[in-house]
DRENNU-988680 format. One line per field, with one value per atom (N, C-alpha, C, O): residue number from 1; residue in one letter; atom name; x, y, z. Coordinates in steps of 0.1 Angstrom, whole numbers. Layout:
seq	NUM | ...
type	A | ...
atom	CA | ...
px	X | ...
py	Y | ...
pz	Z | ...
% end
This chain:
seq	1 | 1 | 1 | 1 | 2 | 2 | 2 | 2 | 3 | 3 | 3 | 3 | 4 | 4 | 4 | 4 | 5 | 5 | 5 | 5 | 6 | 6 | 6 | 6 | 7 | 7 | 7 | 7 | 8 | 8 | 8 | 8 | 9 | 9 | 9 | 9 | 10 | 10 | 10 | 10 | 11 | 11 | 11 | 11 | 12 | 12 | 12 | 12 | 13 | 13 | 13 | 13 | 14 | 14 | 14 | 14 | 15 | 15 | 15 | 15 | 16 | 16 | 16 | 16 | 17 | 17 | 17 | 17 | 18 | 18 | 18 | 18 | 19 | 19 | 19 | 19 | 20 | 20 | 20 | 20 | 21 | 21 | 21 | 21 | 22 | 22 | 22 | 22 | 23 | 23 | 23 | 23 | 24 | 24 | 24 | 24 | 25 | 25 | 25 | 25 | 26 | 26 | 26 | 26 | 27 | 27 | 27 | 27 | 28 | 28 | 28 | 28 | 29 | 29 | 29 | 29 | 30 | 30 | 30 | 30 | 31 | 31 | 31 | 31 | 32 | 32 | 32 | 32 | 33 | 33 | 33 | 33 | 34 | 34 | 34 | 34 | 35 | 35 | 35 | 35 | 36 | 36 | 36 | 36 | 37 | 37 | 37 | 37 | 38 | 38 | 38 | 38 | 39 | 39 | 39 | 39 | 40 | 40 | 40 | 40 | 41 | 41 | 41 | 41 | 42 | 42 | 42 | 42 | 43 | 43 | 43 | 43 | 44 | 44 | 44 | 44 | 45 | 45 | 45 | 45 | 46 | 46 | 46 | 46 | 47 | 47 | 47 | 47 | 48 | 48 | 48 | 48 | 49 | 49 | 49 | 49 | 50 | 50 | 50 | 50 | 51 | 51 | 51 | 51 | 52 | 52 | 52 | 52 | 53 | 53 | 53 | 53 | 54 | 54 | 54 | 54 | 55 | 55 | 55 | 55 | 56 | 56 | 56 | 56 | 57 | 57 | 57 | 57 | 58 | 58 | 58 | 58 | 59 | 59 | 59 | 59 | 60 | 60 | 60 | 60 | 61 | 61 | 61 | 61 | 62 | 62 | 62 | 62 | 63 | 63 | 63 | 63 | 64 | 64 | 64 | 64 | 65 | 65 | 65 | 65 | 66 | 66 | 66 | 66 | 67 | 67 | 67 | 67 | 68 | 68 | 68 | 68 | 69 | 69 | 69 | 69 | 70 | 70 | 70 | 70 | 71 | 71 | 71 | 71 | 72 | 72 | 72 | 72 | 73 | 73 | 73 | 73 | 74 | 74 | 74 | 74 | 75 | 75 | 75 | 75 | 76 | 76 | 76 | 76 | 77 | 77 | 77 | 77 | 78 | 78 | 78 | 78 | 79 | 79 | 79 | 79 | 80 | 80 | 80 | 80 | 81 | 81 | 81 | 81 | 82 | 82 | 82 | 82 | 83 | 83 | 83 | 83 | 84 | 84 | 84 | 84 | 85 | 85 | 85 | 85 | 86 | 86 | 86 | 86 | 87 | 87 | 87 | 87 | 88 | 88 | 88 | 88 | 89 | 89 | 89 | 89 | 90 | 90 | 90 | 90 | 91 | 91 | 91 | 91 | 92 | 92 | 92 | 92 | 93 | 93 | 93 | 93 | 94 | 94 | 94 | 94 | 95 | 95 | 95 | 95 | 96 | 96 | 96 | 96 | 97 | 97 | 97 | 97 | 98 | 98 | 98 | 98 | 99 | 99 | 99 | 99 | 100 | 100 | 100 | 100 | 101 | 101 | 101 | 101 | 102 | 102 | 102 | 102 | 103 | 103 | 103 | 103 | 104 | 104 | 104 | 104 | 105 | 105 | 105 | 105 | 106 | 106 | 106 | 106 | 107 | 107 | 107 | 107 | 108 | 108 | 108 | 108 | 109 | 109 | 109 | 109 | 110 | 110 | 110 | 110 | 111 | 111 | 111 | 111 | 112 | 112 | 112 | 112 | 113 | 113 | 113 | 113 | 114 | 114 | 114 | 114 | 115 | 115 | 115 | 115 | 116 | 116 | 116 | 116 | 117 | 117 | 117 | 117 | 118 | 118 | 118 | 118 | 119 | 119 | 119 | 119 | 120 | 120 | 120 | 120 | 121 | 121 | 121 | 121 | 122 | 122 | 122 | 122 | 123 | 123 | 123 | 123 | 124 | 124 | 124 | 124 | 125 | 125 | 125 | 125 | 126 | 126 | 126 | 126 | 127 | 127 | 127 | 127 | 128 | 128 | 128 | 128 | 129 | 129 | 129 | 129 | 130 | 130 | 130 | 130 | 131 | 131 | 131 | 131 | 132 | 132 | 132 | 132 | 133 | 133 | 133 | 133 | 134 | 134 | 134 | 134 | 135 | 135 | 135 | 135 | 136 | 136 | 136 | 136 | 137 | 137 | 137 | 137 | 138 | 138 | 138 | 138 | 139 | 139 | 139 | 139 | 140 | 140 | 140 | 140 | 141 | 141 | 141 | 141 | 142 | 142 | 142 | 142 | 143 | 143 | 143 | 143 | 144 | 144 | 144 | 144 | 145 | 145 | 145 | 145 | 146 | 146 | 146 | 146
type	X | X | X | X | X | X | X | X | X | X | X | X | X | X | X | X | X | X | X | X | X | X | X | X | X | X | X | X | X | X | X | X | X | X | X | X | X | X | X | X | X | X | X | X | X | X | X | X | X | X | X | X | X | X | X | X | X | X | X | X | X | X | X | X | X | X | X | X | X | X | X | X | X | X | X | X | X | X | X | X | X | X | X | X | X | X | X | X | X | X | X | X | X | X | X | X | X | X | X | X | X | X | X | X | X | X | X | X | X | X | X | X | X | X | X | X | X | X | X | X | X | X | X | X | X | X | X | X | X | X | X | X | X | X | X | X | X | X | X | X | X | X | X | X | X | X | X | X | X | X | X | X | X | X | X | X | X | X | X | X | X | X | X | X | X | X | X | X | X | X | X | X | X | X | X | X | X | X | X | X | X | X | X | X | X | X | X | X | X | X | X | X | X | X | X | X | X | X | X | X | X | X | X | X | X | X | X | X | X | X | X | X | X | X | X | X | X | X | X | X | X | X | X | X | X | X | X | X | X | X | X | X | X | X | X | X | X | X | X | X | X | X | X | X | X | X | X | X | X | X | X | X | X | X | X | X | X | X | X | X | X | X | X | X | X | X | X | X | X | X | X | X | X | X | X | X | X | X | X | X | X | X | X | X | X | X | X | X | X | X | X | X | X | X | X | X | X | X | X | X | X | X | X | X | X | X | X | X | X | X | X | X | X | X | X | X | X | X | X | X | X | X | X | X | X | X | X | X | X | X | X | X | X | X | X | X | X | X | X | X | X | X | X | X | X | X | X | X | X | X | X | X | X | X | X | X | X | X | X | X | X | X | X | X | X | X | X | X | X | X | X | X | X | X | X | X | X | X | X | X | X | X | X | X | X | X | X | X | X | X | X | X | X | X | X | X | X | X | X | X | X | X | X | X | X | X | X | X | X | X | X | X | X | X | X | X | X | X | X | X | X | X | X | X | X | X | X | X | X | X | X | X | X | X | X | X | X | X | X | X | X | X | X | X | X | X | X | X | X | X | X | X | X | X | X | X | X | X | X | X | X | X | X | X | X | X | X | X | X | X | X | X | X | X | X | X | X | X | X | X | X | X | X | X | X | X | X | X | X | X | X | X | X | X | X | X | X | X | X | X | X | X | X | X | X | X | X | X | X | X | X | X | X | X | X | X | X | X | X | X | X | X | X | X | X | X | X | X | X | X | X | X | X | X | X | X | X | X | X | X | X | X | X | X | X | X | X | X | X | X | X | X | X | X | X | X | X | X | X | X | X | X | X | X | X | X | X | X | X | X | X | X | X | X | X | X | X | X | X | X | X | X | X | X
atom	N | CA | C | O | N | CA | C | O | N | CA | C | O | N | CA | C | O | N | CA | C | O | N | CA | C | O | N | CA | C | O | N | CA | C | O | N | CA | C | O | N | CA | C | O | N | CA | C | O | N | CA | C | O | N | CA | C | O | N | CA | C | O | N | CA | C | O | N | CA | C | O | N | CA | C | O | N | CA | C | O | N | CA | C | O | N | CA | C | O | N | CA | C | O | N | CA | C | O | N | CA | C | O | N | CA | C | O | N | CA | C | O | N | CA | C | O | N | CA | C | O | N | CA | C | O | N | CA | C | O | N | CA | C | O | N | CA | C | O | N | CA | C | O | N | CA | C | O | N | CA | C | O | N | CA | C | O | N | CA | C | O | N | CA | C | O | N | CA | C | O | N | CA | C | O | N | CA | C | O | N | CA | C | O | N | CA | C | O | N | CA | C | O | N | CA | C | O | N | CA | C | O | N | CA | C | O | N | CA | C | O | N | CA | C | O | N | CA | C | O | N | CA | C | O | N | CA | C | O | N | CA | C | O | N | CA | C | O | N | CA | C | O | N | CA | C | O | N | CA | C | O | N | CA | C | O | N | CA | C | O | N | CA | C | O | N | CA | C | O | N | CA | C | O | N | CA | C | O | N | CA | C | O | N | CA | C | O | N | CA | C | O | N | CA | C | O | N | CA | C | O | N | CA | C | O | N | CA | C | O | N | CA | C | O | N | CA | C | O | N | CA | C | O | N | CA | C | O | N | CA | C | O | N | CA | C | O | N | CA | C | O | N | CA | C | O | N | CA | C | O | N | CA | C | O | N | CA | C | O | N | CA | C | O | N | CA | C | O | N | CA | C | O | N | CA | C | O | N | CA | C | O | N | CA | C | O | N | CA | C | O | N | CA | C | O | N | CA | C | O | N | CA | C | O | N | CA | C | O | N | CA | C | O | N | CA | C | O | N | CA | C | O | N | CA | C | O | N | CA | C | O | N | CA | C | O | N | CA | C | O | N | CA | C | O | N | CA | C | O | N | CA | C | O | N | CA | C | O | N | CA | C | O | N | CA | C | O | N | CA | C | O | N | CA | C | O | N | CA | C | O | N | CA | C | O | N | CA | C | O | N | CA | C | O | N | CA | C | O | N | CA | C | O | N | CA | C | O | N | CA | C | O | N | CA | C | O | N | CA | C | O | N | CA | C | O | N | CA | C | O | N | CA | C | O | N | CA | C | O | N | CA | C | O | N | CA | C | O | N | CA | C | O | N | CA | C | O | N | CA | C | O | N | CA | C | O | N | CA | C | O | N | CA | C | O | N | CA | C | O | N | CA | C | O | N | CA | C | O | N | CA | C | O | N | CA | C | O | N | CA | C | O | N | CA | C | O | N | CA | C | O | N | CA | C | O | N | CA | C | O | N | CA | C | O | N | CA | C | O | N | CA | C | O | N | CA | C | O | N | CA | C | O | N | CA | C | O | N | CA | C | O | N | CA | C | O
px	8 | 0 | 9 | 20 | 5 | 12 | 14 | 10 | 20 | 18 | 7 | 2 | 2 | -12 | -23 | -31 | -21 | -35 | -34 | -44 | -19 | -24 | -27 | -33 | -24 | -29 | -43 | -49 | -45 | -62 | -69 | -79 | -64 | -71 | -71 | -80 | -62 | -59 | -71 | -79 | -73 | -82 | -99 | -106 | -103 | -120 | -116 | -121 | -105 | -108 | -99 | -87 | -106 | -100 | -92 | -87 | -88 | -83 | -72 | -63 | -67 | -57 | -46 | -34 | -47 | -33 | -29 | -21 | -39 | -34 | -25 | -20 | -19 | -13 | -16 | -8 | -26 | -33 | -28 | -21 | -27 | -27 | -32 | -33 | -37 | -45 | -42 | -32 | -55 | -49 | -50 | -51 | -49 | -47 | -57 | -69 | -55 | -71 | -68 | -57 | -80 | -84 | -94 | -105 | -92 | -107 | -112 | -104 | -123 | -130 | -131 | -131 | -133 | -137 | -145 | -140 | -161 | -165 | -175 | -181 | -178 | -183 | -199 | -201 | -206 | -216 | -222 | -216 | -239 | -243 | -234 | -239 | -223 | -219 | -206 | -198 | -204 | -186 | -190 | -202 | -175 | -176 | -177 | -166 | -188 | -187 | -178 | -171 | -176 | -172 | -153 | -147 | -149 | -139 | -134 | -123 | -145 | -146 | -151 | -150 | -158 | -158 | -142 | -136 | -138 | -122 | -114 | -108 | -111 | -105 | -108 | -99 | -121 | -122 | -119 | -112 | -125 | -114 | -103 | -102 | -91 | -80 | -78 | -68 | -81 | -77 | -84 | -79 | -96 | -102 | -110 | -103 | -116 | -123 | -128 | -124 | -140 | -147 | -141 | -133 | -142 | -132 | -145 | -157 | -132 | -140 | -143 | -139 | -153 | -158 | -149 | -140 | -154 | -150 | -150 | -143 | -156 | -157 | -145 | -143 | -140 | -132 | -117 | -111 | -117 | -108 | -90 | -82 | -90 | -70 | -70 | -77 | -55 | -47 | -53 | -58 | -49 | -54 | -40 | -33 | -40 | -25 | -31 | -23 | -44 | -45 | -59 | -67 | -57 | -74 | -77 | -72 | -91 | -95 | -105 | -114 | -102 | -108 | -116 | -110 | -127 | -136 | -142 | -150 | -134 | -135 | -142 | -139 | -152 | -157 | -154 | -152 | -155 | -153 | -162 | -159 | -173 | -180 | -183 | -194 | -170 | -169 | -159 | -150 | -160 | -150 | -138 | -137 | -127 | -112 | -108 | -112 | -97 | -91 | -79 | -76 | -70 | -58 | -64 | -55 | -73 | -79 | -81 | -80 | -85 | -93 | -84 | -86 | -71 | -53 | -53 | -55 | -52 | -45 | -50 | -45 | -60 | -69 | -71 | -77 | -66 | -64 | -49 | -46 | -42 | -25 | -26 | -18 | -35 | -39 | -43 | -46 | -48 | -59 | -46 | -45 | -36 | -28 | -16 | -9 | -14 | 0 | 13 | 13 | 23 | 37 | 41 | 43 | 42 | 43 | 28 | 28 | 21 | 7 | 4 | 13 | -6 | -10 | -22 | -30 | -28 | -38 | -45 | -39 | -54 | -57 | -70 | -81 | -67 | -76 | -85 | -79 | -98 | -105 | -108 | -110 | -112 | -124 | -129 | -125 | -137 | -151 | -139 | -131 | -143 | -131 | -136 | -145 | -131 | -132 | -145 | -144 | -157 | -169 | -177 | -185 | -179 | -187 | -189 | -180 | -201 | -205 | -192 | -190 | -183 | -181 | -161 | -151 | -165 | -147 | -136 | -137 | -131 | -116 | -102 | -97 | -100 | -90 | -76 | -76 | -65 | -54 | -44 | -39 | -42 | -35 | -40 | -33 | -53 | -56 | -57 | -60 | -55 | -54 | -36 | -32 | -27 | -17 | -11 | 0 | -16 | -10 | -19 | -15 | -27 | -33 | -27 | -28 | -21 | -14 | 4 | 11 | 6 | 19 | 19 | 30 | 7 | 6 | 5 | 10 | -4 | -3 | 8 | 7 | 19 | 28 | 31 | 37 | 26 | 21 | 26 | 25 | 31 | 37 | 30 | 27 | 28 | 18 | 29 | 36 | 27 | 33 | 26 | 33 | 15 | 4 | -7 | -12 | -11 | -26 | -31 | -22 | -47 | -53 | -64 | -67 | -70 | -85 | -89 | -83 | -100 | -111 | -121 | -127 | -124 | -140 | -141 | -133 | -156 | -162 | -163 | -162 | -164 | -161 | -158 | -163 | -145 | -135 | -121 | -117 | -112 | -99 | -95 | -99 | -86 | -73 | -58 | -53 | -54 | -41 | -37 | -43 | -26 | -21 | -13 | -2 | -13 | -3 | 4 | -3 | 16 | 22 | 32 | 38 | 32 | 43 | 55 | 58 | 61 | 76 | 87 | 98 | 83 | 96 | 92 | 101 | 81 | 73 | 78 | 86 | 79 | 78 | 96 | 98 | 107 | 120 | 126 | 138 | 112 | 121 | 114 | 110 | 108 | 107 | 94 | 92 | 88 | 71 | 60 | 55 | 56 | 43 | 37 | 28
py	-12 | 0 | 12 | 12 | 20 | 35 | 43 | 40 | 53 | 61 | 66 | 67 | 73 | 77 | 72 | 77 | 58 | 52 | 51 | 50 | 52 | 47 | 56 | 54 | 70 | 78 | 84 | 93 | 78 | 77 | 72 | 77 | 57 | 46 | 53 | 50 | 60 | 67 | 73 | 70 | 83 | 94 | 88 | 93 | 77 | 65 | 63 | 70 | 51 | 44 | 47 | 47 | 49 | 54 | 48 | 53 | 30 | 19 | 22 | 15 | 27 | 24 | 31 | 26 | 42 | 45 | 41 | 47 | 22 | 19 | 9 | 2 | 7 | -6 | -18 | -27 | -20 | -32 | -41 | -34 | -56 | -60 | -72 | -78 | -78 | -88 | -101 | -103 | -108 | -121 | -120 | -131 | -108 | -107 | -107 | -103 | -112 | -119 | -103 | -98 | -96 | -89 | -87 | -85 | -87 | -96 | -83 | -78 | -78 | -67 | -70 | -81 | -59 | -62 | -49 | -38 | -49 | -39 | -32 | -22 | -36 | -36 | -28 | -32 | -22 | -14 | -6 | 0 | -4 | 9 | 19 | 28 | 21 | 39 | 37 | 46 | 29 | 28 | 32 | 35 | 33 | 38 | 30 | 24 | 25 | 16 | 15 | 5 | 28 | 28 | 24 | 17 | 29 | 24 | 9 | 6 | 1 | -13 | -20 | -32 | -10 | -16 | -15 | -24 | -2 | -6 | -15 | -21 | -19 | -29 | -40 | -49 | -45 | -55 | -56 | -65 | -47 | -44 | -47 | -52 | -44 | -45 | -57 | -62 | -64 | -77 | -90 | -101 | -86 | -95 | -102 | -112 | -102 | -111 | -102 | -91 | -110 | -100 | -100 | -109 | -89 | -90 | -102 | -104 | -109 | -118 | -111 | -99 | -121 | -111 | -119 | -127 | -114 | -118 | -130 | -133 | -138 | -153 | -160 | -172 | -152 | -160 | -162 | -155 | -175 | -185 | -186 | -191 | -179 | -181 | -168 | -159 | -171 | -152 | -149 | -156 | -135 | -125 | -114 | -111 | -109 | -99 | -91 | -82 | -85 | -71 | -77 | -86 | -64 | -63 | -45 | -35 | -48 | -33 | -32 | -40 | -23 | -23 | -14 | -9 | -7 | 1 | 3 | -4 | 17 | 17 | 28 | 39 | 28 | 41 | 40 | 30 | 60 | 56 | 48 | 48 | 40 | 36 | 23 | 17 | 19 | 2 | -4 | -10 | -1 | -9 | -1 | 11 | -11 | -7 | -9 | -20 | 2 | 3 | -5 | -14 | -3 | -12 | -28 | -36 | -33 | -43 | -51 | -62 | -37 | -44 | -44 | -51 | -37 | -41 | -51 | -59 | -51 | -67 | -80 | -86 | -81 | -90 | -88 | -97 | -79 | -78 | -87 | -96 | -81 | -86 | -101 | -110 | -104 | -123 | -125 | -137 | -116 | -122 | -123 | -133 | -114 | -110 | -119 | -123 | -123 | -125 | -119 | -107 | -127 | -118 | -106 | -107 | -99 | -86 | -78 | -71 | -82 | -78 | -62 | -55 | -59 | -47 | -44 | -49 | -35 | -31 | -17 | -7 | -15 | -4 | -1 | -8 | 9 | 15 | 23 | 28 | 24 | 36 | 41 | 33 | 49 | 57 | 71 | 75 | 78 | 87 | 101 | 102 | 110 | 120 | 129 | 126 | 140 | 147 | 159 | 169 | 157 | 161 | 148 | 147 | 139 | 128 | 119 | 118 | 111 | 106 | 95 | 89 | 92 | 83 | 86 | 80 | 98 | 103 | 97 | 99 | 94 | 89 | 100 | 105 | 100 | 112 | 111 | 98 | 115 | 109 | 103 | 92 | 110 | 110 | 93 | 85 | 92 | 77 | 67 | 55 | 72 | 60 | 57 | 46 | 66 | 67 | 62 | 58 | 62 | 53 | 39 | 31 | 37 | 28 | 18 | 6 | 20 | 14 | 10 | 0 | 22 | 18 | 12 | 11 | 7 | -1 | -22 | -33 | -15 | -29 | -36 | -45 | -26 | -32 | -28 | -34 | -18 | -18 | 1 | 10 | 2 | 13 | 19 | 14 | 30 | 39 | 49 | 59 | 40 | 48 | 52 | 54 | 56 | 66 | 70 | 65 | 83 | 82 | 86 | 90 | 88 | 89 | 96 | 98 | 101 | 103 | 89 | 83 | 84 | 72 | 77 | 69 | 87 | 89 | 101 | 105 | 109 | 118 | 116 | 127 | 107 | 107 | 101 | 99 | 93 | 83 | 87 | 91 | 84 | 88 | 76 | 73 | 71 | 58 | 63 | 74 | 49 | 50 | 38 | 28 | 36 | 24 | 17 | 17 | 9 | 3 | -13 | -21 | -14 | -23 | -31 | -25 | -38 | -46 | -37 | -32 | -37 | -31 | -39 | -37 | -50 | -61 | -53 | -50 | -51 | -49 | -37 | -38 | -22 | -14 | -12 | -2 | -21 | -19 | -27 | -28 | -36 | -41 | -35 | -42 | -18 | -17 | -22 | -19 | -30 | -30 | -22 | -18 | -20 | -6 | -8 | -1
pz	0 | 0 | 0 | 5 | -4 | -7 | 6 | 17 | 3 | 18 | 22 | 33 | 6 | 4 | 10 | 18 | 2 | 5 | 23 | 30 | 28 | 42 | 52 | 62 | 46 | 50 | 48 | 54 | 39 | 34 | 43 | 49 | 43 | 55 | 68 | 76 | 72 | 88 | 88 | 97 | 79 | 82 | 83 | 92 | 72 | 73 | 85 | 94 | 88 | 99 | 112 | 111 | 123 | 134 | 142 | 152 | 136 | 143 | 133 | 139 | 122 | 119 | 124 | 124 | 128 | 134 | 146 | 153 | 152 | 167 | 167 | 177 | 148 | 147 | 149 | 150 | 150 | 146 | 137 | 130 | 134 | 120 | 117 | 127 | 105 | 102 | 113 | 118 | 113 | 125 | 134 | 140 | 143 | 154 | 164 | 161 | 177 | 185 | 192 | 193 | 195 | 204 | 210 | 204 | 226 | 234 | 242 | 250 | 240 | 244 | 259 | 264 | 265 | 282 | 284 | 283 | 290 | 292 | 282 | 286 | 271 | 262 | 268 | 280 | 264 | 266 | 258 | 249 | 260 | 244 | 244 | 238 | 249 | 249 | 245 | 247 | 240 | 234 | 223 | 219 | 213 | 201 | 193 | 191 | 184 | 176 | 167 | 166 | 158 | 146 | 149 | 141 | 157 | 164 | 164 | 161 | 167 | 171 | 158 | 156 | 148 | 134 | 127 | 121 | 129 | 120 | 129 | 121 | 141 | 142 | 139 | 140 | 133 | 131 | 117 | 114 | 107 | 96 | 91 | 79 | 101 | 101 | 108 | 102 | 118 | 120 | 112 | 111 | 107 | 93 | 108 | 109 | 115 | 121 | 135 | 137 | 143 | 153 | 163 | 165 | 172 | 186 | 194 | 192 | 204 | 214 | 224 | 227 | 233 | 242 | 257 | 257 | 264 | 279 | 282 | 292 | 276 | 277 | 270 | 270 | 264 | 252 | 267 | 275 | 262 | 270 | 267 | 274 | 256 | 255 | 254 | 253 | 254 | 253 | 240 | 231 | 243 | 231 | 231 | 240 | 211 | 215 | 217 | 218 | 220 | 229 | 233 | 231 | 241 | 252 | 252 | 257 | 243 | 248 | 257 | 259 | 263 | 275 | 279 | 289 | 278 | 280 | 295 | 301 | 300 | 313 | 318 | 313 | 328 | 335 | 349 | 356 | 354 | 369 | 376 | 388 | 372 | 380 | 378 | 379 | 373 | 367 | 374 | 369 | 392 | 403 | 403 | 402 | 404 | 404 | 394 | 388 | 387 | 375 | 378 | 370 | 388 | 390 | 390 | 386 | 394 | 395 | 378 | 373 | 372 | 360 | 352 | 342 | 355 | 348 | 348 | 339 | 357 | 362 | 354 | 345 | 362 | 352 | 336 | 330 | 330 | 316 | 314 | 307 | 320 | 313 | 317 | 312 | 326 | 321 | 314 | 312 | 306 | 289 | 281 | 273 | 282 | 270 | 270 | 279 | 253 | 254 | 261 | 264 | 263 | 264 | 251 | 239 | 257 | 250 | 240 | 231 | 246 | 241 | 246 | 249 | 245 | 249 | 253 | 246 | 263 | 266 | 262 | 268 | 256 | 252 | 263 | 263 | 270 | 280 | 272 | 263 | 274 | 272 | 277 | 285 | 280 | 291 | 286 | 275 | 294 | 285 | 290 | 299 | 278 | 277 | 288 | 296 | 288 | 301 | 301 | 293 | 310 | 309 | 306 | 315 | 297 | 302 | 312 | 321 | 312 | 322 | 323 | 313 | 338 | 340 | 340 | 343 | 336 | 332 | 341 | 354 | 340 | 348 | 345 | 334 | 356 | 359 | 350 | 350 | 344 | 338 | 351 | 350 | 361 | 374 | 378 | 383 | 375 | 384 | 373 | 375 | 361 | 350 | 350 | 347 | 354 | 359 | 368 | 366 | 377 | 389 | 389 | 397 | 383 | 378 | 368 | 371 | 359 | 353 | 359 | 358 | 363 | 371 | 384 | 390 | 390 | 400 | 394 | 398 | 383 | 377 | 366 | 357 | 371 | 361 | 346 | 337 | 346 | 328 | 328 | 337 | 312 | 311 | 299 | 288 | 303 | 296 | 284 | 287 | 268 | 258 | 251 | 241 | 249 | 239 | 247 | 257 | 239 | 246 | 234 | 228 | 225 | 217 | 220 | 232 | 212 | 209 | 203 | 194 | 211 | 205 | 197 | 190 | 197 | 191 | 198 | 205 | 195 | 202 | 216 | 221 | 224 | 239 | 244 | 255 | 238 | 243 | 238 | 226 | 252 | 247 | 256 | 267 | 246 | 251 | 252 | 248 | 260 | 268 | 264 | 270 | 253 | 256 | 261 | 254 | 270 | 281 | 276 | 269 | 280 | 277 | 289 | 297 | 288 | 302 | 296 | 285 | 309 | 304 | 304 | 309 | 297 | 290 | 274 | 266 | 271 | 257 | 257 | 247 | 264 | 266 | 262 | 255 | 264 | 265 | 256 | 255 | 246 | 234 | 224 | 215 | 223 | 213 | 205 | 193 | 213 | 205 | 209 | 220 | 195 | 199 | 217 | 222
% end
């Protein structure tokens, strides 16, 4: 593909600048009416098949994770993600941007992730009222994978 076209594809689909790529298992957590669909349509786009849900039983190379303040403990719900994921996988946090319902602070998505082990190298816009963080173990984090 050209640079063009891939810059083309960036701008349609909102999953492509998260590095995604064909094949790849990614197991949703949290899922609800208020996430971003169109989001969760280009990843599936780009990995050619549907994300699994919470039930799905083997590792996955990522876990997105759709989080509000009032969906328990965020260190907790780390945790329990980087057991979904492969070695060197990744977790993409979401949560509702700042003013909607449910917002999570950057400071406790912060110590949130650095409690659970996991090192925070991007953050994104998701959509209209979702912004991600995506976190990585830091063996992943120090060899240089997204």
């Amino acid at each position: 593909m050209s640079a063009t076209a891939d810059h083309a594809e960036e701008r349609t689909n909102p999953a492509a600048r998260l590095g995604f790529e064909p094949g790849q298992v990614v197991q949703e957590i949290g899922y609800d009416d208020d996430v971003e669909q169109e989001l969760r349509e280009g990843i599936e786009a780009i990995i050619g098949q549907d994300l699994v849900d919470e039930d799905y039983d083997d590792v996955a190379d990522a876990v997105l994770l759709w989080f509000r303040d009032e969906d328990g403990d965020l260190t907790d719900a780390l945790v329990d993600a980087i057991g979904l994921i492969e070695e060197g996988g990744e977790i993409l946090l979401l949560t509702p941007k700042t003013g909607r319902d449910g917002y999570v602070e950057p400071s406790d998505i912060g110590e949130a992730a650095q409690t659970a082990g996991l090192a925070q190298t991007k953050t994104f816009s998701a959509g209209k009222d979702w912004s991600g963080s995506r976190l990585v173990t830091p063996k992943a984090a120090k060899s240089g994978r997204r």
